[in-house]
C-alpha positions as CSV (number, residue, x, y, z in Angstrom):
1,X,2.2,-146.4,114.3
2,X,5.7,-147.2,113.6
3,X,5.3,-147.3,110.1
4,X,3.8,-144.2,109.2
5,X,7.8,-142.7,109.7
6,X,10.3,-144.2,108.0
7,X,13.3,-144.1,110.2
8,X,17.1,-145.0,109.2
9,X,19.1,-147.1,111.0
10,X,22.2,-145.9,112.4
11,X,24.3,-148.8,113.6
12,X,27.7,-148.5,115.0
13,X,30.3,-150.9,113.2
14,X,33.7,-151.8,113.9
15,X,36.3,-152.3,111.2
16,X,39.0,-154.6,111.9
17,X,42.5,-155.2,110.2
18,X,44.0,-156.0,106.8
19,X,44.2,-156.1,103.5
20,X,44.2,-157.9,99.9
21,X,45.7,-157.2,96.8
22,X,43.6,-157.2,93.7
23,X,41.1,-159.9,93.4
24,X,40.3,-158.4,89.9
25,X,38.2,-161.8,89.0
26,X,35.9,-160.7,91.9
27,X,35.7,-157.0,90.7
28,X,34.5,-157.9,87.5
29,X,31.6,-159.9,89.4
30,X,30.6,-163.6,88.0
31,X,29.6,-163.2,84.1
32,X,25.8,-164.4,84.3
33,X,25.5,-161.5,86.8
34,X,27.2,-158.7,84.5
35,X,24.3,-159.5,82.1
36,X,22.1,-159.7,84.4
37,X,22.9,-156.0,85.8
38,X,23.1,-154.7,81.8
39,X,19.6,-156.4,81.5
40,X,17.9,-154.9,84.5
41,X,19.8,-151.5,83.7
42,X,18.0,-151.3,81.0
43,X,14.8,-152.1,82.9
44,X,15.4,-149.3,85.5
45,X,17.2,-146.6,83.1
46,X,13.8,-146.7,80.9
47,X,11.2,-146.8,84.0
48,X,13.6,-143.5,85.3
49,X,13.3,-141.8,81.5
50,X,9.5,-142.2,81.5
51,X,8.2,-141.8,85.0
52,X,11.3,-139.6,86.5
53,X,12.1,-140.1,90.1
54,X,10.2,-139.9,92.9
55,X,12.5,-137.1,94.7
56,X,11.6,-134.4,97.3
57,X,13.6,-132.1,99.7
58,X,14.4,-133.9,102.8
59,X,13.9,-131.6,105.2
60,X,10.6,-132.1,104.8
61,X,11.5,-135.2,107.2
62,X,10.7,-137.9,104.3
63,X,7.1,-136.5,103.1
64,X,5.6,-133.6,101.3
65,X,2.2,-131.9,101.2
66,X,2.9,-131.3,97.2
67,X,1.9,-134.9,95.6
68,X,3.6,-134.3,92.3
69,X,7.3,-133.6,94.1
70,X,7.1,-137.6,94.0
71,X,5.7,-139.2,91.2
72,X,8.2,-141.2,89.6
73,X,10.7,-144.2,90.7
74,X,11.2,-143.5,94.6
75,X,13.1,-146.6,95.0
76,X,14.7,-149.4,92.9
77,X,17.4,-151.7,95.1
78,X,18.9,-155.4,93.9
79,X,18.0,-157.8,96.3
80,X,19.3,-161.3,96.6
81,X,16.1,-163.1,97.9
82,X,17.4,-166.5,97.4
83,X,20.8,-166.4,98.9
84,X,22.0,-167.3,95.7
85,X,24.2,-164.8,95.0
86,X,21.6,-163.6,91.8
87,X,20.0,-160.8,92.9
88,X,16.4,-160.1,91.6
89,X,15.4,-156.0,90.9
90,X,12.8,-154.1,93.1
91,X,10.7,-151.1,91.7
92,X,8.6,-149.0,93.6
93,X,6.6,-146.1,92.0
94,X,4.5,-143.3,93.3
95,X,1.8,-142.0,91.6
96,X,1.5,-138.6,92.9
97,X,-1.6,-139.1,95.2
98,X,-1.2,-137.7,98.7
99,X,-1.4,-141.5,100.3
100,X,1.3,-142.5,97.5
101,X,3.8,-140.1,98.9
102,X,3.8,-142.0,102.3
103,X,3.2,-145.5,100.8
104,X,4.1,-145.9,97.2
105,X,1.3,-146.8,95.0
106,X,2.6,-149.9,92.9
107,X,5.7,-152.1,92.8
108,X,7.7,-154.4,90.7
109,X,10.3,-157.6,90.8
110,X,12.2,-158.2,88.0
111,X,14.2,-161.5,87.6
112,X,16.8,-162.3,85.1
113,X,16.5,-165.2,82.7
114,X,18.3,-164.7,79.7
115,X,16.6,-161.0,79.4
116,X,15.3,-158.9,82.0
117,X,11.7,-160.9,83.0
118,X,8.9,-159.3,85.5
119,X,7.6,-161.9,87.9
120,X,5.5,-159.5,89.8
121,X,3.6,-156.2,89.2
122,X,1.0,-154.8,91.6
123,X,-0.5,-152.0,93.4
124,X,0.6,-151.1,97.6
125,X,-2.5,-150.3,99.0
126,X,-5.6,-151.8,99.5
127,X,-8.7,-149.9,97.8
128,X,-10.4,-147.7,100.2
129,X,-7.7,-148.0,102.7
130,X,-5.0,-145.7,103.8
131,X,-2.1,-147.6,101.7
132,X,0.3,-150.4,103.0
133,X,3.8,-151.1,103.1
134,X,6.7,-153.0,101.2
135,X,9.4,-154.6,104.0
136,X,12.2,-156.7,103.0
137,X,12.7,-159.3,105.4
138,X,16.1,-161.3,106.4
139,X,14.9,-164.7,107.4
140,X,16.6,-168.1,108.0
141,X,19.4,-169.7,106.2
142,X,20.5,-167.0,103.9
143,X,16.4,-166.6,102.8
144,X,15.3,-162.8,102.4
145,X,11.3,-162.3,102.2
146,X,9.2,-160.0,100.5
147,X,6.7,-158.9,102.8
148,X,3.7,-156.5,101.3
149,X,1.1,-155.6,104.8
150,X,-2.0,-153.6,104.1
151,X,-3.5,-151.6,106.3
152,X,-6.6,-150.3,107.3
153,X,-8.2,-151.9,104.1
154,X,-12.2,-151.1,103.8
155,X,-13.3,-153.3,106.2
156,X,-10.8,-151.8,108.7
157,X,-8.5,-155.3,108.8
158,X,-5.0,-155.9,108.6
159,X,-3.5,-158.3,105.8
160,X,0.2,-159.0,105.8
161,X,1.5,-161.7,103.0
162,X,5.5,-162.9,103.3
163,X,6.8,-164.2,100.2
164,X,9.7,-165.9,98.9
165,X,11.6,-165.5,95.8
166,X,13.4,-168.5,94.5
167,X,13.7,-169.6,90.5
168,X,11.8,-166.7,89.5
169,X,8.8,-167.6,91.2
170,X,7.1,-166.1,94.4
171,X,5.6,-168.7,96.5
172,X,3.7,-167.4,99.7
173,X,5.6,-168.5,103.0
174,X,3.1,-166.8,105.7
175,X,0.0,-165.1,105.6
176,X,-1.2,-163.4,108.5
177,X,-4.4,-161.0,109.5
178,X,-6.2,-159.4,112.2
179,X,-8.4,-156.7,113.1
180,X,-6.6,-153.7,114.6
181,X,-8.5,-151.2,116.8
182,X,-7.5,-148.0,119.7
183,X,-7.8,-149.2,122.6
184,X,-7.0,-147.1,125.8
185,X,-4.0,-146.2,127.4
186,X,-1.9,-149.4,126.4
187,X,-2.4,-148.2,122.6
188,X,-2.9,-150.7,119.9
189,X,-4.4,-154.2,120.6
190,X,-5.5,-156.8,117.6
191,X,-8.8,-159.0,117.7
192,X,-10.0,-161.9,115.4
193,X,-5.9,-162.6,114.3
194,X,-5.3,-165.8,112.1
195,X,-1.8,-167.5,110.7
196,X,-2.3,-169.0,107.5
197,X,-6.0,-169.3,108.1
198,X,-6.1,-170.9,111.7
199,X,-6.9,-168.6,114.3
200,X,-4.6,-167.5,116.5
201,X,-3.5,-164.9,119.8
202,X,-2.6,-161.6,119.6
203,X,1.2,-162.8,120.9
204,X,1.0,-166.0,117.8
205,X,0.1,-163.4,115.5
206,X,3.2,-160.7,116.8
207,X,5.4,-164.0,117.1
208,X,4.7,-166.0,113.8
209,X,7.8,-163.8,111.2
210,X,10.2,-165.1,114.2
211,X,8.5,-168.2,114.6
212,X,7.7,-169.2,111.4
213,X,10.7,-167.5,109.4
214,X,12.7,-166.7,111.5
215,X,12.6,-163.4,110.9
216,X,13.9,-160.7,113.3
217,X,14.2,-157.9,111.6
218,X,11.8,-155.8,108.9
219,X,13.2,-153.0,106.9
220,X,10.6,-150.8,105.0
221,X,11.0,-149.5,101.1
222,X,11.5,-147.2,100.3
223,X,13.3,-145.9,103.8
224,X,13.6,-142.0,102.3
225,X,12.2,-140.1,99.6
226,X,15.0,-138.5,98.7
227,X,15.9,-140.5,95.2
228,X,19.4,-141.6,96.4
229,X,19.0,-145.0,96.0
230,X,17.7,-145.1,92.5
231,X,20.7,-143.0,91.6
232,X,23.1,-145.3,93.2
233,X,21.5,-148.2,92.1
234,X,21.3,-147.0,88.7
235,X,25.2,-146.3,88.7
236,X,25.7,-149.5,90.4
237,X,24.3,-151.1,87.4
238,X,26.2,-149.4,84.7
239,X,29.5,-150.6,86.2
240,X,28.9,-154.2,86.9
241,X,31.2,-155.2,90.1
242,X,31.7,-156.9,93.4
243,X,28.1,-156.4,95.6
244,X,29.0,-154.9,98.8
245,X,28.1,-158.1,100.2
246,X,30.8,-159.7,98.7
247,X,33.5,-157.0,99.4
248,X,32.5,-156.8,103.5
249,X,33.2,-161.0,103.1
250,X,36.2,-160.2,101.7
251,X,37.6,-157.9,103.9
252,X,35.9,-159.8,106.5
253,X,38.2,-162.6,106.0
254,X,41.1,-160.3,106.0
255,X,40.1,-158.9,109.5
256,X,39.3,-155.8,107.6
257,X,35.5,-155.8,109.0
258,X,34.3,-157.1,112.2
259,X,30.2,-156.1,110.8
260,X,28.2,-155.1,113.9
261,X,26.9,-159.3,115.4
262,X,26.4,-162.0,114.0
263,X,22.9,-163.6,111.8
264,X,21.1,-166.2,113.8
265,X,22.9,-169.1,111.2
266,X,26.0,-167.8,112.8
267,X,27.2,-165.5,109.5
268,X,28.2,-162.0,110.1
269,X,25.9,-159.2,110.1
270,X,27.3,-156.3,108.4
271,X,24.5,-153.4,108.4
272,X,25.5,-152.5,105.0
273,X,22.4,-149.9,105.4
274,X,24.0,-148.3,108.1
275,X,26.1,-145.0,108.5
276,X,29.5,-145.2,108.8
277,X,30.9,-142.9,111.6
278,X,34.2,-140.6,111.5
279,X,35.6,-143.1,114.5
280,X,35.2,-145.9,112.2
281,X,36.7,-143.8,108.9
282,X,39.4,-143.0,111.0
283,X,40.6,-147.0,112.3
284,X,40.1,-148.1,108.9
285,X,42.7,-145.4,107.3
286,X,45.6,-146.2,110.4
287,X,44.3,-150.2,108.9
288,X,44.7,-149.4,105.1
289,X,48.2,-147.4,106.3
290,X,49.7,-150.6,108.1
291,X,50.2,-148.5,111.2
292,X,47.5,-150.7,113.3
293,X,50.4,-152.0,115.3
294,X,52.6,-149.1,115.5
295,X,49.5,-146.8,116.9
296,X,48.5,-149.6,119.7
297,X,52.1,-149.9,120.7
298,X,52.5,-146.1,120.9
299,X,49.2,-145.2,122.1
300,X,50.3,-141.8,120.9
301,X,48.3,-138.8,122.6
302,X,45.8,-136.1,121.7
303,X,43.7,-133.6,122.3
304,X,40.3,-135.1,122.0
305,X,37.8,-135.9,124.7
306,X,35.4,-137.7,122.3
307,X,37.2,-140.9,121.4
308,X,36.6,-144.2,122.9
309,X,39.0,-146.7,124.0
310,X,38.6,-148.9,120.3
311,X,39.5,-146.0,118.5
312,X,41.9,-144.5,121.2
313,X,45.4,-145.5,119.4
314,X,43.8,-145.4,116.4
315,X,43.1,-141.3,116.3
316,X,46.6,-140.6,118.2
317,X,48.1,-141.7,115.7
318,X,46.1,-139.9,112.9
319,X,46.6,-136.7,114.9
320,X,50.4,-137.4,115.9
321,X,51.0,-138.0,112.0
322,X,49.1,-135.1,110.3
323,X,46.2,-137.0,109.4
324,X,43.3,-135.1,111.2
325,X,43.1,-132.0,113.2
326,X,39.3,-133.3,114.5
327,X,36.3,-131.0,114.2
328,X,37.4,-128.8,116.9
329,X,40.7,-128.1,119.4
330,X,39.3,-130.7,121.8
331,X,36.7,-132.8,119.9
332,X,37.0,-134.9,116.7
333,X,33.6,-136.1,116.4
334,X,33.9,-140.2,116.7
335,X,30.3,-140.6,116.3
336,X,29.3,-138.3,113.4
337,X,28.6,-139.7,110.1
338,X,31.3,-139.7,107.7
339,X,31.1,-137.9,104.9
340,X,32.6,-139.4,101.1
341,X,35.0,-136.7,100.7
342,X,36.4,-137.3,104.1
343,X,36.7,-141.3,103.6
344,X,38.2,-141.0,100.4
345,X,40.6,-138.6,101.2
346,X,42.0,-141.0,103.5
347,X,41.9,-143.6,101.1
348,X,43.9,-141.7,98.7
349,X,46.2,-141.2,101.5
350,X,47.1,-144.9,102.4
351,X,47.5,-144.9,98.2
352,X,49.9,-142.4,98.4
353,X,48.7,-139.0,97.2
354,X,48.5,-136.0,99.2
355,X,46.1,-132.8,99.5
356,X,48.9,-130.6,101.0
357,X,52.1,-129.3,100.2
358,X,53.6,-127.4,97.7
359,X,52.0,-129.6,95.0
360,X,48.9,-131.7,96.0
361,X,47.7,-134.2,94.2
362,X,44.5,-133.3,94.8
363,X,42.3,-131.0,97.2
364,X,40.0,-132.1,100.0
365,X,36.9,-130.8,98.1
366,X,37.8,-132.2,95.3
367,X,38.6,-135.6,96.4
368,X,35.5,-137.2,95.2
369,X,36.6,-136.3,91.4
370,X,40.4,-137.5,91.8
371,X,39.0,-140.6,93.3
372,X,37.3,-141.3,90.3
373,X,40.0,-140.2,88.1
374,X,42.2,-143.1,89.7
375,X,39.3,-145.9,89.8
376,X,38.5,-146.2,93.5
377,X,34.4,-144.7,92.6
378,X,32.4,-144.4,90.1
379,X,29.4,-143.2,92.6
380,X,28.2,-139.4,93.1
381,X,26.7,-140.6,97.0
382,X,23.8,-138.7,96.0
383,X,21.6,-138.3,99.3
384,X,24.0,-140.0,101.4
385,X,27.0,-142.2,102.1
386,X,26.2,-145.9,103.9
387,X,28.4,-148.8,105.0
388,X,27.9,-150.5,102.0
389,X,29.7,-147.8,100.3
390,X,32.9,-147.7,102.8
391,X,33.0,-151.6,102.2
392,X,33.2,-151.4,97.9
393,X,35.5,-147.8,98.7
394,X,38.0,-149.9,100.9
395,X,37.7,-153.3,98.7
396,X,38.6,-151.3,95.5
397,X,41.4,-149.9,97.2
398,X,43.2,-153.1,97.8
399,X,43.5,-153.5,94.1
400,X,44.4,-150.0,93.0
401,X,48.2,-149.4,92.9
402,X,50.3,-147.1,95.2
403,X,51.3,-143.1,93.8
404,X,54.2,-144.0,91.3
405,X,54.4,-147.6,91.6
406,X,52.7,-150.8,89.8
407,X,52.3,-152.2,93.2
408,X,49.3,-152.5,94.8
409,X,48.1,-151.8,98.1
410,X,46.8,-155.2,99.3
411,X,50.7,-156.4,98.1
412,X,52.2,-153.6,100.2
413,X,49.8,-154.7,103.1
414,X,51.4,-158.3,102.9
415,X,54.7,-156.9,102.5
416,X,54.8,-154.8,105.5
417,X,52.7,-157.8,107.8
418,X,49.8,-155.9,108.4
419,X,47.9,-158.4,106.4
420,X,49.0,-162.1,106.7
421,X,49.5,-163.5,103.2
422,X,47.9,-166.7,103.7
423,X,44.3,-165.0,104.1
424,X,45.0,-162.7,101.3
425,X,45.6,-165.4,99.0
426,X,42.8,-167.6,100.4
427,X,40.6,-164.4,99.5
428,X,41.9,-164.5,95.6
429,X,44.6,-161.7,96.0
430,X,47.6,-162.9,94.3
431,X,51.0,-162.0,95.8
């Protein structure tokens, strides 16, 4: 069964064109949200003090045989259920039992109203079962669902519960059930199903999150073990800011980021979960430089046999100009992940510095620290380094200022017409 391996999703996006200047009223995020992240800080920074965090070696694919690598917080994430732009704060815990370490053992939502305030605490796992599951669930019209399933409960059934969050409250949208049994060679099939108490077919039953909620996609919590996200969630906490959602909107706007398709209300989808490749890195430095036009004109040549035709002109002129020597003589790797140190050294470069010469500004291995040093991170990227993190990277950056100068890179992106003023300003940047 599909959910007894967490899997990531990988999904190739395309970064498009241009740039902003500072938008510092957007960095500093609205002020009802600042408290809220101080409040739910608080929340997580005590759960991680008492219970530790759920964290194991992952090359033990996601799961261990040693219970006790995961008790603790194994994954805490702001969600913004209502598509109000207020996220509310998800906790998951593992106990240490050898079913919790594939299935957490207990989870809880935290809204903020005035203080930090718990609208939800409960166990994952039906008793006598094998566990269940927490998904989060993009719906229709902006909606994100909550959906707990439990399986193989002691009578053997299947109960799945959808819920929305909205004004603190969750109200149940769907409730669905079956029996599940092993049938054959065509695998799984369901018997005695029911929608919200009405019996149904196996096919309403598989249909009703699309039909119903128009739901199209499930994404299980926590996706890894590895503790990564409660680090970067904690630190995203501590330094109350634009949410990557809001940064891939504003570079959106600038032609900055394409996202990977578009949401069934016709808004972009950005796969903020995703990896970011070194094709994509790579676009988006020749973007940040102002060089878009310069490299499609030129179509300058090299070496590698990896590249494809949307990052063609793109990787010429990195290569023509110094900026990458690929991972070998004839391959630069367009489709491996990128790596923080690699996208932030090319940040730093559209800014200016350099990590060669006779006096570097910094070194390649030591990007990640200068970065911080000049106020493009504050993150570490413990376990990994995802989309969402390229899009609040490259937002910064359009506020920071160029190497010796008090202007900034969105206003030198205007300047030099590789972003058009009238979007920039539209997106808050002054000029």
């Amino acid at each position: 069964m599909k959910r007894f391996i967490a899997t990531a999703l990988a999904i190739t996006l395309l970064i498009a064109v241009t740039a902003g200047s500072g938008a510092l009223a957007l960095s500093s995020g609205p002020p009802a949200r600042t408290a809220a992240y101080q409040a739910y800080h608080n929340v997580l920074r005590a759960a991680v003090d008492e219970y530790g965090i759920g964290a194991i070696d992952s090359s033990t694919g996601g799961y261990s045989m040693e219970p006790e690598d995961h008790k603790g917080v194994v994954h805490a994430e702001l969600i913004d259920f209502a598509g109000d732009g207020m996220p509310l704060l998800l906790l998951i815990y593992e106990d240490g039992t050898m079913y919790s370490i594939m299935f957490g053992s207990h989870f809880e939502l935290y809204r903020y109203n005035g203080k930090a305030e718990m609208i939800y605490s409960g166990g994952i796992g039906a008793e006598g079962g094998y566990g269940s599951f927490v998904d989060v669930c993009p719906g229709k019209n902006g909606i994100t669902y909550l959906h707990h399933i439990e399986y193989f409960a002691a009578d053997g059934k299947i109960a799945e519960y959808y819920y929305t969050i909205e004004n603190g409250q969750l109200s149940m949208a769907l409730e669905l059930g079956c029996d599940e049994n092993y049938g054959g060679p065509q695998g799984y099939y369901y018997s005695n199903c029911f929608i919200n108490g009405q019996p149904a077919s196996e096919q309403a039953y598989k249909d009703a999150p699309r039909n119903h909620l128009g739901i199209t996609e499930e994404r299980e919590v926590p996706e890894n073990n590895s503790g990564a996200i409660v680090h970067r969630t904690l630190a995203e906490l501590q330094s109350p800011q634009t949410t990557p959602k809001e940064a891939a909107d504003v570079l959106y706007s600038l032609d900055l980021f394409k996202g990977t398709g578009t949401k069934p209300d016709g808004s972009p989808e950005y796969s903020l979960g995703g990896v970011p490749t070194r094709g994509q890195a790579i676009v988006m430095l020749v973007r940040f430089l102002g060089a878009e036009q310069e490299a499609q004109a030129n179509a300058y040549s090299h070496p590698f046999t990896d590249v494809p035709d949307w990052a063609d002109a793109h990787v010429g002129y990195a290569y023509k100009n110094n900026l990458t020597n690929g991972m070998t003589a004839t391959t630069f790797g367009t489709d491996v992940a990128a790596q923080p140190i690699m996208y932030l050294t090319f940040v730093l470069r559209a800014l200016g510095y350099t990590d060669s010469g006779a006096n570097p500004d910094f070194t390649y291995i030591g990007s990640l620290n200068y970065a911080k040093s000049v106020g493009l991170t504050y993150h570490d990227y413990q376990g990994g380094f995802l989309r969402s993190d390229l899009a609040m990277i490259s937002f910064t950056a359009l506020s920071r200022p160029l190497k010796g100068s008090d202007v900034t890179l969105i206003k030198e992106l205007v300047a030099n017409g590789a972003v058009d003023a009238a979007k920039a300003a539209a997106a808050g940047f002054g000029t």
